[in-house]
Each structure stands twice: as structure tokens, then as C-alpha cells.
C-alpha positions in Angstrom: 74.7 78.9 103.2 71.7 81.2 103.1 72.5 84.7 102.5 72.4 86.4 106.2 71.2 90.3 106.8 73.8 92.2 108.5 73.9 96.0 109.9 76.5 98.5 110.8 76.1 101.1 113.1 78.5 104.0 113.5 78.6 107.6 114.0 79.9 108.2 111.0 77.3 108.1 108.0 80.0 107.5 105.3 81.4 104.9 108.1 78.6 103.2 108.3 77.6 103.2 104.7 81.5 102.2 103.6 81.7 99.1 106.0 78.0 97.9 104.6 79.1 98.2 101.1 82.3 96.6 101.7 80.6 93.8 103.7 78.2 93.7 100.7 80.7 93.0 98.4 81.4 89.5 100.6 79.4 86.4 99.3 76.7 85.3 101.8 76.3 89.1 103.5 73.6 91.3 102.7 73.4 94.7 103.9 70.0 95.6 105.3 71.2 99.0 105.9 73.6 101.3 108.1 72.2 103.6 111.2 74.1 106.2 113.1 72.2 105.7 116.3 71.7 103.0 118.9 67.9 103.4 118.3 68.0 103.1 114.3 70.6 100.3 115.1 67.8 98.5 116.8 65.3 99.0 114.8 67.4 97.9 111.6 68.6 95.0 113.5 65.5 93.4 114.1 65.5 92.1 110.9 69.1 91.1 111.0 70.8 88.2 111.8 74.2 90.7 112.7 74.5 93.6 113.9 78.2 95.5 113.7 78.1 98.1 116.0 80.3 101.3 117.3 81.0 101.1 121.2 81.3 104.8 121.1 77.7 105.6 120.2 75.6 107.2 122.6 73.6 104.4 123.8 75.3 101.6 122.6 75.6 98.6 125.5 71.5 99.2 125.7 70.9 98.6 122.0 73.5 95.6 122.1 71.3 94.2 125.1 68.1 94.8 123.4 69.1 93.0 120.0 70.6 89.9 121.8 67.4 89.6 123.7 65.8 89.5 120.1 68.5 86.7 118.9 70.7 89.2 116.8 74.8 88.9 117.1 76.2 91.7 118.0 79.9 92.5 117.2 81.2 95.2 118.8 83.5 98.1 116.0 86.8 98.7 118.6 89.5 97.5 120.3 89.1 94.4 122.6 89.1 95.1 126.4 90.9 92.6 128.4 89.0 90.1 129.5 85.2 90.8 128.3 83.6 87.7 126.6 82.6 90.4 123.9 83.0 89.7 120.2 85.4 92.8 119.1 86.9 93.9 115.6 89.5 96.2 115.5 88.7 99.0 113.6 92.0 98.8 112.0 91.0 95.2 110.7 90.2 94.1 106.9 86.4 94.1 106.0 87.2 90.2 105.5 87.4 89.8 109.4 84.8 92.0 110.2 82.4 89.5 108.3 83.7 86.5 109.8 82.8 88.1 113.0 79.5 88.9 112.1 79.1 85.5 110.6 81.2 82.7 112.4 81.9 79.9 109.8 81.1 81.2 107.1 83.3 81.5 104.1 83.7 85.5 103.4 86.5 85.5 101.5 85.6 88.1 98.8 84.9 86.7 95.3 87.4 87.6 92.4 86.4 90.9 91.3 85.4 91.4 87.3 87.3 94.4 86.6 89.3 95.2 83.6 92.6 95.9 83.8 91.7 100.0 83.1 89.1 99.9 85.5 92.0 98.0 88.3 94.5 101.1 87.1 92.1 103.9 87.5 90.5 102.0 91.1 95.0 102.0 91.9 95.3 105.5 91.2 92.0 106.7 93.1 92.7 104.8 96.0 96.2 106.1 96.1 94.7 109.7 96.4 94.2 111.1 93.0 90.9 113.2 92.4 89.7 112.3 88.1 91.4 115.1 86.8 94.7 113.5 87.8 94.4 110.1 87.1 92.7 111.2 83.4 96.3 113.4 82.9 98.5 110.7 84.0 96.7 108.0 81.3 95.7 110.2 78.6 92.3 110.1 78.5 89.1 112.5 79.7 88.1 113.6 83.2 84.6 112.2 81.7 86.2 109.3 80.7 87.5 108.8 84.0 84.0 109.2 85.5 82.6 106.8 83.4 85.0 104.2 84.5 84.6 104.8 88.1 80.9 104.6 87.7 81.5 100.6 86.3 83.9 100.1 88.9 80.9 101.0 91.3 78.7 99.0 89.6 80.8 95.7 89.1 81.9 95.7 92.9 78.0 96.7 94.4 79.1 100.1 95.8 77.5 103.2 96.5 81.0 105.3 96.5 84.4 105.7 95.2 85.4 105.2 99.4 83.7 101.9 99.5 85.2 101.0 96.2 88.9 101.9 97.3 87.7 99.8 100.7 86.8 97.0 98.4 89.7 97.3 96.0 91.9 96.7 99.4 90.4 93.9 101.0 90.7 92.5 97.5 94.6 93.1 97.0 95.1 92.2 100.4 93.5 88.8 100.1 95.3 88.0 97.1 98.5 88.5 98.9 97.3 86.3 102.3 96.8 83.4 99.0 100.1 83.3 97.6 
């Protein structure tokens, strides 16, 4: 399968730019970028092949019209309404779903991540709430130390942020559990 260019669109910037890292991390999807508009989402999307976008944003059901017309899907980020045809993804939904939404038939399961088993203790603690002063007390090693780790972590999932890391470190676990 050739890789295929994907946007999200949300009112939230660190929304928008967690769900494209996540979705990043997913073999096959490549993030072209995240908006916050309906007009940046068009104008990203034209060079997408998918577009996932916020049905709260001001603007919205034209931008979805406009990059349909242009032969972009368009998933929809909220709850499904009734009986519209629309392709919907909860927002309380893994990552994992979201891409096989945006890309039907394609096999989005996230690869086996390369982290060491410091790296998967100190991703554990930060995504169970602990800032790097914490997490370097409870194993006995610097703040710095810490930092430096997190910044690998980063790097060996394709993240910009310690929020789309914890995202990632999630849809990871949980996907381990759905295989056993």
C-alpha cells in the first residue's frame, strides 16, 4: 500500500497536532499537517487523500463539501448522528480506528514500538501524570536524565510532544491487549 497523506482539523492546536502525530506513528499514514480552521483544513486537504475533521468548527459541512468535490475523504471527529450516511469517529475512540476510518482497508495496526524497557517505565509514569522531577525521584536518577529519555521516546515513536507520545504509548498497550 502506498503511503496516503492525511489531515486533522480541530480547534484545538495541541488536538490537532496530537491526533496527526499519533496517526503518524501508524504504518501507511502520513501527516501533511494539522489546521484549526475549515479554510486551512481545505487548503491542507488538497493535497490529501483524508481529511479528519472537527464537526464543531466554524465552517465545517462547507469545507467537508468542498474537499469531497476535490476527491478527499472526509471523516467526520464526533459522535455519529442517527441515520446520516456520514463517516464518524468518536472522539473517545483509539487513534487505531481513527486511521482505519480515514483509510478503509488498510492495515493500521501500529508497528511494535523500539523502546527500551527504561524508556517504556519513564513513557508509564508520564502518562500516568507525573511531571520529570517525579518520575526521576521515584527511579533514582536526574530530572536531566529524565529529559533525555523523553526526548528518545519522542524520537523513536515520530512525535512532536510528551501528549502525543502518551497518545501513542496507549494505542500501543491497548493493541497489545485486543492481540492476546
Amino acid at each position: 500500500m502506498r503511503p496516503r497523506g492525511i489531515v486533522v482539523a480541530h480547534g484545538e492546536p495541541m488536538v490537532a497536532e496530537a491526533l496527526a502525530a499519533a496517526l503518524g506513528a501508524l504504518p501507511g499514514l502520513v501527516p501533511l499537517g494539522s489546521a484549526t480552521s475549515a479554510a486551512e483544513a481545505v487548503e491542507l486537504g488538497a493535497r490529501a487523500d483524508a481529511v479528519a475533521l472537527d464537526e464543531s468548527l466554524p465552517g465545517a459541512e462547507e469545507a467537508a463539501a468542498t474537499l469531497r468535490r476535490a476527491g478527499t475523504r472526509v471523516v467526520w471527529l464526533g459522535e455519529p448522528r442517527g441515520e446520516d450516511d456520514e463517516v464518524r469517529v468518536p472522539t473517545r475512540t483509539s487513534v487505531r480506528a481513527l486511521g482505519s476510518a480515514l483509510v478503509p482497508g488498510a492495515d493500521v495496526v501500529p508497528l511494535r514500538h523500539p523502546l527500551s524497557p527504561r524508556e517504556e517505565e519513564i513513557l508509564r509514569l508520564v502518562s500516568e501524570g507525573m511531571p520529570a522531577k517525579q518520575v526521576a525521584r521515584s527511579l533514582g536518577i536526574s530530572p536531566k536524565t529524565v529529559e533525555h529519555h523523553k526526548t528518545r521516546i519522542f524520537s523513536k515513536l515520530g512525535v512532536p510532544n510528551q501528549a502525543a507520545a502518551v497518545r501513542v504509548g496507549l494505542d500501543m498497550k491497548g493493541a497489545a491487549r485486543e492481540s492476546s
